[in-house]
C-alpha positions as CSV (number, residue, x, y, z in Angstrom):
1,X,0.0,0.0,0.0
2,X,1.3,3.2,-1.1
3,X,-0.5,7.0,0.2
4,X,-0.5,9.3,-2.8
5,X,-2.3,12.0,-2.4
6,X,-3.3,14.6,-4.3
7,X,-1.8,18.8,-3.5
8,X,-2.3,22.4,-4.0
9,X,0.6,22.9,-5.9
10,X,2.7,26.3,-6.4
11,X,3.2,26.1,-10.0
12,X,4.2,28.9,-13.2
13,X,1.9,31.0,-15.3
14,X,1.8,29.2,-18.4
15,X,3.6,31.7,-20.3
16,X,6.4,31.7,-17.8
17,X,6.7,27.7,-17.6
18,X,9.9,27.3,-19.7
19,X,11.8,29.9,-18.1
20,X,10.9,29.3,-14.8
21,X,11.9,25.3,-15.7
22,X,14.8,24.6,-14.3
23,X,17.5,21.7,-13.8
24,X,18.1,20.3,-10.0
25,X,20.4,22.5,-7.5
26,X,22.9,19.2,-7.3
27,X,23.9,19.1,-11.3
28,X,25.8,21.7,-11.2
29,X,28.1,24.0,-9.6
30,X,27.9,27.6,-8.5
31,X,29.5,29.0,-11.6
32,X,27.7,26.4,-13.7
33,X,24.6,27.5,-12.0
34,X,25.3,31.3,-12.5
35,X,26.0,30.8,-16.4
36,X,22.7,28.9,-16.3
37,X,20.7,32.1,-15.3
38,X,22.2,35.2,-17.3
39,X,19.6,36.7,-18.8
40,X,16.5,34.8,-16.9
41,X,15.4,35.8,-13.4
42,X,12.4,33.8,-13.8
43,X,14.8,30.7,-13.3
44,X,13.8,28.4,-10.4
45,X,17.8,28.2,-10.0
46,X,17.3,31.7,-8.1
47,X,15.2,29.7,-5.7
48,X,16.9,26.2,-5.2
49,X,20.8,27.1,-5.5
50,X,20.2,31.0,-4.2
51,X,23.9,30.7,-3.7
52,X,24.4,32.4,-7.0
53,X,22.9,35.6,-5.5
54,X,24.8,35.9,-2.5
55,X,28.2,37.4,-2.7
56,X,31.5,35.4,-3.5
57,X,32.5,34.2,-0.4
58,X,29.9,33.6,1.0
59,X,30.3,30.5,3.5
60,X,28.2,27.5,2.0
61,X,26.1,27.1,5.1
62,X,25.5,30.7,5.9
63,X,21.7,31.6,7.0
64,X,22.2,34.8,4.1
65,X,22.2,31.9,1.4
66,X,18.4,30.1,2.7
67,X,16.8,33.7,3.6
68,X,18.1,34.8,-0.3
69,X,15.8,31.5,-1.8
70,X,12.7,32.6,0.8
71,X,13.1,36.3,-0.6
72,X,13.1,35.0,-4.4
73,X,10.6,32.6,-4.0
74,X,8.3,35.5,-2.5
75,X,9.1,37.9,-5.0
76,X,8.1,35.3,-7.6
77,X,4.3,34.8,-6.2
78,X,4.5,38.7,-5.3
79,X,5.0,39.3,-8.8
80,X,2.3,36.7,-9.8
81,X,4.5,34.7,-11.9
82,X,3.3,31.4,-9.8
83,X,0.4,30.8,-8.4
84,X,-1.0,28.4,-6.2
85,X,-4.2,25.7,-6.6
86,X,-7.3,26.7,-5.4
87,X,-8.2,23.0,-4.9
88,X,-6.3,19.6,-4.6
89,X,-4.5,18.2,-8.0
90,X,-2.8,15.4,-9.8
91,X,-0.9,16.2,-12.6
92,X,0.5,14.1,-15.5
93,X,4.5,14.8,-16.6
94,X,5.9,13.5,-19.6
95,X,9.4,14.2,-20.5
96,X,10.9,13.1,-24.1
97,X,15.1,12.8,-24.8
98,X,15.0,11.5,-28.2
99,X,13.4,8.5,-28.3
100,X,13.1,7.8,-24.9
101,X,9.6,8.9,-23.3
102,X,8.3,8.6,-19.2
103,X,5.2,9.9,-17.9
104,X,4.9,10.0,-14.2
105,X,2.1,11.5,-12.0
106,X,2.9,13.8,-9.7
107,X,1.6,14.1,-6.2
108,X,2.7,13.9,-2.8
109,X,3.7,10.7,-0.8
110,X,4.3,10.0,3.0
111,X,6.9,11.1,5.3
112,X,5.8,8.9,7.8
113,X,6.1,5.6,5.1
114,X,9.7,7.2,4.0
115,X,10.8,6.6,8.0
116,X,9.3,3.3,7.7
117,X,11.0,2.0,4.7
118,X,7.9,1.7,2.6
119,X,9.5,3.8,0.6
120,X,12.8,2.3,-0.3
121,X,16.1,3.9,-0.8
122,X,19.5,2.3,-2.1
123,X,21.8,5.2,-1.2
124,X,23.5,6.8,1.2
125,X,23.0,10.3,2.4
126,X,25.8,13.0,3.2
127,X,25.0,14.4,6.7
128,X,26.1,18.0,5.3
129,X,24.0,18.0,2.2
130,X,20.8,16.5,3.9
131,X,21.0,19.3,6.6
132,X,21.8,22.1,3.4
133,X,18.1,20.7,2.4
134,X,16.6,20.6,5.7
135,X,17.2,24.2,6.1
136,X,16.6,25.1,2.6
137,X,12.9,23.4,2.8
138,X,12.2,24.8,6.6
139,X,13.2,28.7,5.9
140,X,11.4,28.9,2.1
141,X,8.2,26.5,4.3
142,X,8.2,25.0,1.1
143,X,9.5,21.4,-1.2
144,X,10.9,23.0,-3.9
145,X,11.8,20.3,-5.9
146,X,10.2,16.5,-6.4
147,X,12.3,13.1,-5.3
148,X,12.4,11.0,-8.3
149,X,10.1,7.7,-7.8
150,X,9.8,4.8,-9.3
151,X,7.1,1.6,-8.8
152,X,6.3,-1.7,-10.6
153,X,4.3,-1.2,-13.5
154,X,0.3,-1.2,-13.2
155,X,-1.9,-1.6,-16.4
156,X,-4.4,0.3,-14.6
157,X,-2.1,3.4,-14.0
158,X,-1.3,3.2,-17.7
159,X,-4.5,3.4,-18.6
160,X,-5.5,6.5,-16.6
161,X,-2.5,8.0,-17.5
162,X,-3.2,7.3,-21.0
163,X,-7.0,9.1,-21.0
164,X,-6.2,12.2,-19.6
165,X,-2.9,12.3,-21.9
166,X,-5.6,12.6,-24.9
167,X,-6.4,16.1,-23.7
168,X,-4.9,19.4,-24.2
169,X,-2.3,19.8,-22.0
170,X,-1.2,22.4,-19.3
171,X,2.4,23.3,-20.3
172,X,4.5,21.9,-23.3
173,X,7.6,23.3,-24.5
174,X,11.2,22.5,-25.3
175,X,14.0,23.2,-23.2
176,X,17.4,24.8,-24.3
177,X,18.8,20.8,-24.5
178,X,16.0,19.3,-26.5
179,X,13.7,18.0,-24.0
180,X,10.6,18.1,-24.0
181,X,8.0,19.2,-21.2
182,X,4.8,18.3,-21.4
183,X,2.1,18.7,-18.4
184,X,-1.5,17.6,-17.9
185,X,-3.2,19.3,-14.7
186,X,-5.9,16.0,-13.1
187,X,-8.6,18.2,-11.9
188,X,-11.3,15.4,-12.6
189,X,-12.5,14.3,-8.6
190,X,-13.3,10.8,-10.1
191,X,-10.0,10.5,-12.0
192,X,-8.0,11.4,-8.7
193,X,-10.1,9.4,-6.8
194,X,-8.8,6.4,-9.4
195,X,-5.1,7.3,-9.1
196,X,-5.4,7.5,-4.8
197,X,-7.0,3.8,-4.8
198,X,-4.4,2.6,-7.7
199,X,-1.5,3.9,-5.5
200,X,-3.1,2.4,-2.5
201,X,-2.2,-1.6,-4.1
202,X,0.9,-0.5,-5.3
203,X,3.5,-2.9,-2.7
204,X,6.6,0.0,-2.8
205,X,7.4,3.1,-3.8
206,X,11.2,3.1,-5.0
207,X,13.6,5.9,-4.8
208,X,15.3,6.3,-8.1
209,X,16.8,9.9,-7.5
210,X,16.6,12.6,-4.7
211,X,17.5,10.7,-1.3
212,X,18.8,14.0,0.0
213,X,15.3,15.7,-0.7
214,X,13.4,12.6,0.5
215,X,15.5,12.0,3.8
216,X,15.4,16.6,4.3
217,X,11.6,16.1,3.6
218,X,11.0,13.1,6.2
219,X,13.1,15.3,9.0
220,X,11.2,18.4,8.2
221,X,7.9,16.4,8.6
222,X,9.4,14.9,12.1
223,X,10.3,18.1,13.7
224,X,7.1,20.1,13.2
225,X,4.8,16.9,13.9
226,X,7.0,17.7,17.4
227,X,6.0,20.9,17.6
228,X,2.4,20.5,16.5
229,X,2.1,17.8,18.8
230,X,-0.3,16.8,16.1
231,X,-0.6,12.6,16.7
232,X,-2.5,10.9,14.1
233,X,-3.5,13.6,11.6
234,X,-1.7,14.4,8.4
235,X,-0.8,18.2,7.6
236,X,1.0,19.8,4.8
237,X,4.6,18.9,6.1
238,X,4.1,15.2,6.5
239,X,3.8,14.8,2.9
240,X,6.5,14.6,0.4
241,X,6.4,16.1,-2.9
242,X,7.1,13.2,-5.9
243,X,7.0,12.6,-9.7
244,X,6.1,8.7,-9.8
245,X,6.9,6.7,-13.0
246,X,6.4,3.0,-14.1
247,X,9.5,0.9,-13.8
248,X,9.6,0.2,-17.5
249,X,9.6,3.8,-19.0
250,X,12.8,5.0,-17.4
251,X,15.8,5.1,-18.2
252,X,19.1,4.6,-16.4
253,X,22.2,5.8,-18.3
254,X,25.7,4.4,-17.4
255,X,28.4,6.2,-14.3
256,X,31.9,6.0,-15.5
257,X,35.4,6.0,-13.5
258,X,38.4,7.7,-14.1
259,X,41.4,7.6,-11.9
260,X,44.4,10.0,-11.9
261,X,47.2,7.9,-11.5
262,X,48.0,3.8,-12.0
263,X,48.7,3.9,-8.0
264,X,53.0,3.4,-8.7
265,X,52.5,0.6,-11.3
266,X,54.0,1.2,-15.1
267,X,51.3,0.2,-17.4
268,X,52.8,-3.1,-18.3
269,X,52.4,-4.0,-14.8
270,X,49.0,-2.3,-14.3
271,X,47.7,-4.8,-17.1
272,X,49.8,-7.3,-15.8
273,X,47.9,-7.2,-12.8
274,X,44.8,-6.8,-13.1
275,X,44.8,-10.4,-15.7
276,X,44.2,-12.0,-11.9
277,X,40.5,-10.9,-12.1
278,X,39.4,-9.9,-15.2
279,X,39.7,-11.5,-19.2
280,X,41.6,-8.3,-20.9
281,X,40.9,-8.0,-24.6
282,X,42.8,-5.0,-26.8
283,X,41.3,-2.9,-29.2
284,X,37.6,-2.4,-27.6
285,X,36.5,-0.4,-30.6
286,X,32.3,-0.1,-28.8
287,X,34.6,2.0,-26.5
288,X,31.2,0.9,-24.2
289,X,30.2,-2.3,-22.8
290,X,27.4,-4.0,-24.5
291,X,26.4,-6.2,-21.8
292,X,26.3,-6.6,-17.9
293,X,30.1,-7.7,-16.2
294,X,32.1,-6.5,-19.2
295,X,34.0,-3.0,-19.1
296,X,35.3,-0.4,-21.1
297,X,39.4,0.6,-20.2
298,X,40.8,3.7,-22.0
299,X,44.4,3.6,-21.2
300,X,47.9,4.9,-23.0
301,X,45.4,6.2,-26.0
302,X,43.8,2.7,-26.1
303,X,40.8,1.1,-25.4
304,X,40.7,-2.3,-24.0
305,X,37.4,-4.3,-22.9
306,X,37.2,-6.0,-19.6
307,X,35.1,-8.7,-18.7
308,X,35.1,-10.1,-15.0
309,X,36.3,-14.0,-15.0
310,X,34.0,-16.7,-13.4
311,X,33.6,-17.5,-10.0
312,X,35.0,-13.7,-8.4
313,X,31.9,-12.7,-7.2
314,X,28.6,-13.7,-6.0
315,X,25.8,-13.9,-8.2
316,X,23.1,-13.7,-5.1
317,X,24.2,-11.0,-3.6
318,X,23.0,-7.6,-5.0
319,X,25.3,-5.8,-4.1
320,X,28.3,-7.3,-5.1
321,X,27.1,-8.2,-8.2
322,X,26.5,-4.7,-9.7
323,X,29.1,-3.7,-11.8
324,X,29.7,-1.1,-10.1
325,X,31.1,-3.3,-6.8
326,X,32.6,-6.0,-9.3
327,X,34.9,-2.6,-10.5
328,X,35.4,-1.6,-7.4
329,X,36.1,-4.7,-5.2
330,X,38.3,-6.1,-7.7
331,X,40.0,-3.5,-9.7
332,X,39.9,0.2,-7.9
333,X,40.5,-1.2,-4.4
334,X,43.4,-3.9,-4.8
335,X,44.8,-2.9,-7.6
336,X,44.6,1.2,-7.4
337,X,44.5,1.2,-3.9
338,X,41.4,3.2,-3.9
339,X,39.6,1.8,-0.7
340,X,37.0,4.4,-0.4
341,X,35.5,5.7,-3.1
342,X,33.0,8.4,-1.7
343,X,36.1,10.7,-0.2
344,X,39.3,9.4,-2.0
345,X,40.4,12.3,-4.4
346,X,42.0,10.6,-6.9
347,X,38.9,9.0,-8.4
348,X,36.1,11.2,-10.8
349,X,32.8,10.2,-11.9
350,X,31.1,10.6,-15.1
351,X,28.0,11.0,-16.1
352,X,27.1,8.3,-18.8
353,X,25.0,11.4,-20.7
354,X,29.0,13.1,-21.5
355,X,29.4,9.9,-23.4
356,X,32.8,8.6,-24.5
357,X,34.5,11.4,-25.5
358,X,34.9,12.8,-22.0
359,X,36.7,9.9,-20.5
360,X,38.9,10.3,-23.5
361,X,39.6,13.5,-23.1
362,X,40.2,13.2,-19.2
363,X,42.7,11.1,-20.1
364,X,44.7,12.9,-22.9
365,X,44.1,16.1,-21.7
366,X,43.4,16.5,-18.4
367,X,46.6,14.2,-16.3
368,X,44.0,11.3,-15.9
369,X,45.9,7.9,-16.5
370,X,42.9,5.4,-16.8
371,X,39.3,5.6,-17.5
372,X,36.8,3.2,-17.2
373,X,33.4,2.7,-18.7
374,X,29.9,0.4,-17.1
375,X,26.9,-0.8,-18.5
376,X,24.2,1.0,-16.9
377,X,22.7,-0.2,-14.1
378,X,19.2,-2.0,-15.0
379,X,15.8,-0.7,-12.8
380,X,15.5,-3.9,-12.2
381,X,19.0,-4.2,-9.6
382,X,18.1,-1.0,-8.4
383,X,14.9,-2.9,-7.1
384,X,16.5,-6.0,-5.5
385,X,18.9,-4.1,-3.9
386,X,16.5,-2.0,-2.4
387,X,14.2,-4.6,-1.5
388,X,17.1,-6.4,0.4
389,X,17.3,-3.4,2.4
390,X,21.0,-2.8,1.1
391,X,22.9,0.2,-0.3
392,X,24.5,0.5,-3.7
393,X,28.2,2.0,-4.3
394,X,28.5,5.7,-4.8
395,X,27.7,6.7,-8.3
396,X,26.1,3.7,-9.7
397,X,23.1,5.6,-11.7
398,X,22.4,8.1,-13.7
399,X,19.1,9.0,-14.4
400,X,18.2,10.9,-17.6
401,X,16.1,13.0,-18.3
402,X,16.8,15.1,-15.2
403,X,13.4,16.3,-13.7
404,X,12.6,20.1,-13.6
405,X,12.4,21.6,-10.5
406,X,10.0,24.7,-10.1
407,X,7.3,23.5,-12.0
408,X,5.4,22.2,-9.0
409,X,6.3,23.3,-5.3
410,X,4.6,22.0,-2.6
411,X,3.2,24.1,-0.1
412,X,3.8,23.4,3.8
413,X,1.4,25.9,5.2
């Protein structure tokens, strides 16, 4: 049983939806973000990394930087450029890259089934970044940005999806990278009432991206059902603001290695080496693995493919057998002497949507010595590790396309 509920959401204009559209605060940096903006205020960016209107210097956990997205986000409904729901929605988002297409509902889900792990996670959170959140939600009173769910599909969840798709819709516009947005507002009392009791056999709601949102949301919702002293009823704040797609429409896009140095081996011995675990073939022209346990090397201008050899892992674990452990327990660890990924500075990760040529050029250009490329991840390993109650390595998804955040904000008055 899942609660998802329908919300009052804070949402653009329509004529200001694809400027106020706007990537998530943790894709970017600062300066990224500040490039991002020049020449829109409308951006959301203003509101969710408001460090790019506070001066330089400006500590990163400084009470300036949270007050600054509370005094943009006002200014915005000031100014009328959102507005809020008179009454309780669903809405329908599609979002097209290409050829790949996923329409999720959005609404708002439980804080109280987050804490207990009916909605399940497979990441670790950083203690610094979930308290950046917690603040960032408390001071703007306000979710300013949806966690990224996924859930088994349902044919009858399709299907309602499907109808209201057929009518005109709220929004729809490209952004500057070629996606398209495309939004449906679910007004209908009987069609909400559908969604609520389809959501309500669904077994698990999954966290594909967003656990620092989801685990700020959850703490937010904690500390003011404290101070309400509210036992039993559900307000604004114990809800948690969502985009909910089928398993099956999304798409999880490979997270590449490089390393800066062969950790004091000479390449002949690095290849040497590393023939204890893994079948090394030269002259891996895909450049990208075509299949799960095989792995792209670009080393010394080359490209070799490595596939893991029999028997050096378990196949019923979850865990360690994601490619992503199989890498890392066998190859970055013993051989590289990178024991722990998450802080060790000598390791970058890639994004699987830079493709190729970044590793490349990391490597030729930018005093990397070895790159490494990983079949994505499949939805379906994201599940069983989740379900096991276990915890993936650092960086083994990438989700694309990215949702938008200020198209729906969720209100915690």
């Amino acid at each position: 049983m899942a609660l998802v509920l329908p919300f009052k959401a804070i949402r653009p204009q329509r004529q200001y939806a694809a400027q106020i559209a706007a990537l998530p605060y943790d894709v970017m940096t600062r300066e990224e973000a500040q490039k991002a903006v020049a020449g829109n205020d409308l951006s959301f960016i203003h509101v969710e990394k408001s460090e790019i209107d506070v001066p330089d210097g400006t500590r990163s956990d400084d009470e300036l930087i949270y007050r600054t997205a509370k005094s943009n986000f006002a200014r915005m409904r000031e100014k009328g450029i959102v507005f809020q729901e008179k009454f309780s929605c669903f809405y329908i988002y599609r979002q097209q890259m290409g050829s790949q297409v996923q329409t999720g509902i959005v609404g708002v889900m439980s804080a109280a089934e987050y804490d207990a792990g009916k909605i399940k996670k497979h990441e670790l959170t950083r203690k610094d970044k979930e308290e950046d959140r917690i603040r960032h939600v408390d001071m703007v009173n306000a979710q300013t940005g949806p966690v990224f769910i996924s859930y088994i599909a349902r044919p009858r969840i399709n299907a309602i999806v499907k109808k209201i798709v057929a009518g005109n819709p709220e929004y729809n516009f490209t952004a500057e990278d070629g996606i398209i947005h495309t939004v449906w507002v679910v007004a209908d009392a009987g069609q909400i009432e559908q969604i609520k009791n389809e959501f309500l056999q669904v077994d698990a709601l999954y966290i594909a991206d967003g656990h620092h949102r989801a685990a700020a949301a959850a703490a937010v919702a904690r500390q003011r059902r404290k101070q309400d002293n509210a036992a039993g009823s559900i307000n604004e704040p114990d809800m948690v603001l969502a985009v909910l797609f089928p398993h099956d429409q999304l798409k999880v896009m490979d997270y590449n290695r490089t390393v800066k140095d062969l950790n004091g081996l000479t390449p002949e011995k690095y290849l040497k080496k590393i023939t204890a675990s893994f079948i090394v073939n030269k002259n891996f022209a895909a450049k990208s693995p075509q299949k799960l346990h095989d792995f792209g090397m670009y080393l010394g201008g080359s490209w070799y493919k490595l596939t893991i050899k029999n028997g050096m892992y378990d196949v019923k674990d979850p865990v360690a057998s994601l490619d992503a452990a199989i890498l890392q327990d066998h190859l970055l660890a013993p051989v590289l002497g990178i024991s722990d990924p998450r802080t060790d500075d000598r390791i970058k990760f890639i994004g699987g949507i830079r493709g190729m040529s970044e590793l490349e050029k990391l490597v030729d250009k930018d005093g990397f010595a070895v790159a490494f490329s990983l079949y994505p991840t499949t939805m379906e390993q994201i599940m069983h590790v989740a379900d096991a109650g276990a915890i993936m390595p650092p960086k083994s998804t990438w989700f694309e396309p990215k949702l938008r955040s200020g198209m729906f904000v969720h209100d915690l008055s």
